[in-house]
C-alpha positions in Angstrom: 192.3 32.7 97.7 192.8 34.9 100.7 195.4 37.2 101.8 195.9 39.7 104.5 194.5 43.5 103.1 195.7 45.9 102.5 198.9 44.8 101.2 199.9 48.5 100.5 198.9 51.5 102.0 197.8 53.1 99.3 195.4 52.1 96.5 195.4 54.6 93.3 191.9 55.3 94.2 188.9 54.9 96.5 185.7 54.9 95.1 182.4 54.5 97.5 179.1 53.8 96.2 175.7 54.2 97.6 173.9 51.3 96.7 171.7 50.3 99.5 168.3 51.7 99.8 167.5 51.5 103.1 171.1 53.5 104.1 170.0 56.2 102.0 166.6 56.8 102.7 167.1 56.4 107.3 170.8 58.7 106.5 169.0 61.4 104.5 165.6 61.2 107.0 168.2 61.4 110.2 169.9 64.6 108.3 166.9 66.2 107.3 167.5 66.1 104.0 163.8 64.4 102.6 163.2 61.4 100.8 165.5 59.2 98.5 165.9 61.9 95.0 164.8 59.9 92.0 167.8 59.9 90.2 169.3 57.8 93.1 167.2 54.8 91.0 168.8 56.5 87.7 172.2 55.8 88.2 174.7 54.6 90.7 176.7 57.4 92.3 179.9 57.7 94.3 182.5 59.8 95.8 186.1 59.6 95.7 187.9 59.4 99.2 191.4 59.8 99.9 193.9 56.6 99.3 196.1 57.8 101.0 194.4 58.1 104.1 194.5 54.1 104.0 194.2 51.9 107.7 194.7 48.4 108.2 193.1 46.3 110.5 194.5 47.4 114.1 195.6 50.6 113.3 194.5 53.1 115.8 192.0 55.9 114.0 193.2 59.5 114.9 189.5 61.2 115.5 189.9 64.9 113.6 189.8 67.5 116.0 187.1 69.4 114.7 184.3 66.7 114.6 181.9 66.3 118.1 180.2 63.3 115.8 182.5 60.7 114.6 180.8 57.6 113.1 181.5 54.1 111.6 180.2 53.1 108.0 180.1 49.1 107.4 180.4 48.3 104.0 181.2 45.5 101.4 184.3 46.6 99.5 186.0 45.0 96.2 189.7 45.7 95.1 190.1 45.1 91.3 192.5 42.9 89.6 194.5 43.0 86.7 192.3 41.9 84.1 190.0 44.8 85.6 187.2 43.0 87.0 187.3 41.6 90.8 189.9 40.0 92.3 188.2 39.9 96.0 186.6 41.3 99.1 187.1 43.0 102.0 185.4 44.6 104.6 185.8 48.6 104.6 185.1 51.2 107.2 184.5 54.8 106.1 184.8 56.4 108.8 182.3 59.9 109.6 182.3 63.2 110.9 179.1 63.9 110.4 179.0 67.5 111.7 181.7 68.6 108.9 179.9 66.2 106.6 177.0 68.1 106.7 178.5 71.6 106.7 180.2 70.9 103.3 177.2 69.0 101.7 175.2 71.9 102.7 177.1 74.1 100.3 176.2 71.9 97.3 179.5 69.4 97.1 181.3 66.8 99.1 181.6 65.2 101.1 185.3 66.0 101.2 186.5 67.0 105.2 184.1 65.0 106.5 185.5 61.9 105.2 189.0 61.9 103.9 190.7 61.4 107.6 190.3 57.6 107.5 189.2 54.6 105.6 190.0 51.2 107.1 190.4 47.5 104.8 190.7 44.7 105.9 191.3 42.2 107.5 191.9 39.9 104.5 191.4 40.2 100.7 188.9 37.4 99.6 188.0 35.8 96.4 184.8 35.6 95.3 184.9 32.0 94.9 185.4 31.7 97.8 182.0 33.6 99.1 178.0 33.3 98.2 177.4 34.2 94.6 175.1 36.2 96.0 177.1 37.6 98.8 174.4 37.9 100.9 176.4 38.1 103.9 175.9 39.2 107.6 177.0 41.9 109.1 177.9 43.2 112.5 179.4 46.6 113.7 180.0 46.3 117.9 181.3 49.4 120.0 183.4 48.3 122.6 181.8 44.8 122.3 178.0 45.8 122.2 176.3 45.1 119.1 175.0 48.3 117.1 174.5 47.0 114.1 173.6 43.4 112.8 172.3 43.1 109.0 173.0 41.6 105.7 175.3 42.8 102.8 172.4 41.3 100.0 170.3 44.5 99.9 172.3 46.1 97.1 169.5 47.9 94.6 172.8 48.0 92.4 174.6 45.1 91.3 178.5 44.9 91.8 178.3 44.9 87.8 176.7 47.6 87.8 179.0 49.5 90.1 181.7 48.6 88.0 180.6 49.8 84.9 179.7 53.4 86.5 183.4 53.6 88.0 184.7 52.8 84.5 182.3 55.1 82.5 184.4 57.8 80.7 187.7 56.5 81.7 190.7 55.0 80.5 189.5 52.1 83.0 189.9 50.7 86.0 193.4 49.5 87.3 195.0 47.0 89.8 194.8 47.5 93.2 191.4 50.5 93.1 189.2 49.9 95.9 185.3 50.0 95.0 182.9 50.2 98.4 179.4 49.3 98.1 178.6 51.5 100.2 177.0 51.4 103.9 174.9 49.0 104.3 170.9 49.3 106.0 171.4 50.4 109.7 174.8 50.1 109.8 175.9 53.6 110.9 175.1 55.7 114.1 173.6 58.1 111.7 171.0 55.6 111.1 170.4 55.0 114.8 169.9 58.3 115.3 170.5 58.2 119.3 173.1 60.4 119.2 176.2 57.7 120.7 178.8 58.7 118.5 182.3 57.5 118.5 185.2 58.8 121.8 189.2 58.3 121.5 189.4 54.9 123.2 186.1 53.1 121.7 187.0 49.9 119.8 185.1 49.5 116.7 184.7 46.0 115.3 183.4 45.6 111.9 182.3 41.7 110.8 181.2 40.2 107.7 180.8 36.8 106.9 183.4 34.8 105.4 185.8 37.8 105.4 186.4 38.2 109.2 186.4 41.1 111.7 188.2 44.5 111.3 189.0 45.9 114.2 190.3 49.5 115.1 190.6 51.9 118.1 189.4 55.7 117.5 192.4 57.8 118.9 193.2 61.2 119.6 193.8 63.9 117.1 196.7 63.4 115.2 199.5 65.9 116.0 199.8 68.7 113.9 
């Protein structure tokens, strides 16, 4: 089964993990922040981001107007079905600003304003029949058509079951239609790359993992008002 994603614009919630090592330990190095904390091999974590902030594949990305460093995240995202467990895959973008990012986290929560602008799905809902049972994928990001990113989705240090299980934990459950993002995967951020190139109104971000397609958006200007 495929399908074109998403189907609605808004999902009753957005969770994003953090489950691959290498993203965590180059993000927190290029931020200053140390090493990887050792409760990050304790227990999946996440943060909730804002459904209805939802983009499809080419929708144009308003950059906030407040944010000199506006990145791309490439991640591995699943949408649950109704029986609670997965119904497919998509490619998600959780898009950055890494300058109010880092003001907020600085304060001890977040990230909140540095995040909830944008998420993009898309550009199809997969099943996972229909992908490696290992979903060891590649993965591209290109700016504009140049290659900044080329990697593999298989580097998870926590499984999707996993994942699941800590989004359910103390709940009434997970419902139909909740989007759960592994997370960005190694290198595949400008954080990461630390040079600095971050994202303009006008660049085209293309975002491609195997077996699901390519999700394409251009950043914009700030939205009006």
């Amino acid at each position: 089964m495929r399908r074109a994603f998403p189907e609605v614009r808004q999902p009753p919630s957005v969770r994003d993990f953090f489950a691959f090592e290498q993203h965590v330990r180059d993000a927190r190095a290029a931020a200053g922040r140390g090493e990887v904390p050792e409760a990050w091999y304790r227990i999946p974590v996440f943060y909730f981001s804002n459904p209805a902030a939802i983009y499809r594949d080419g929708d144009e990305i308003p950059k906030p107007a407040d944010t000199a460093m506006l990145d791309y995240e490439l991640e591995l995202a699943a949408v649950i079905g109704t029986e609670g467990g997965i119904e497919g895959f998509t490619i998600m973008n959780d898009w950055s600003a890494r300058d109010l990012q880092g003001l907020e986290m600085s304060v001890g929560l977040g990230p909140a304003k540095g995040k909830d602008f944008a998420t993009s799905l898309g550009p199809e809902l997969v099943s996972p029949d229909e992908l490696p049972a290992d979903l060891d994928l590649r993965a591209i990001a290109r700016v504009n058509g140049e290659v900044r990113t080329d990697t593999r989705t298989g580097a998870m240090h926590w499984s999707w079951d996993d994942l699941l299980a800590a989004a359910a934990r103390n709940t009434p459950g997970l419902r139909a239609g909740e989007v759960i993002g592994s997370g960005t995967v190694g290198g595949g951020c400008i954080l990461e790359h630390a040079d600095g190139r971050w994202l303009e109104p006008g660049d085209v971000v293309e975002l491609e993992i195997e077996g699901i397609g390519v999700l394409r958006n251009t950043v914009g200007p700030p939205a009006s008002g």
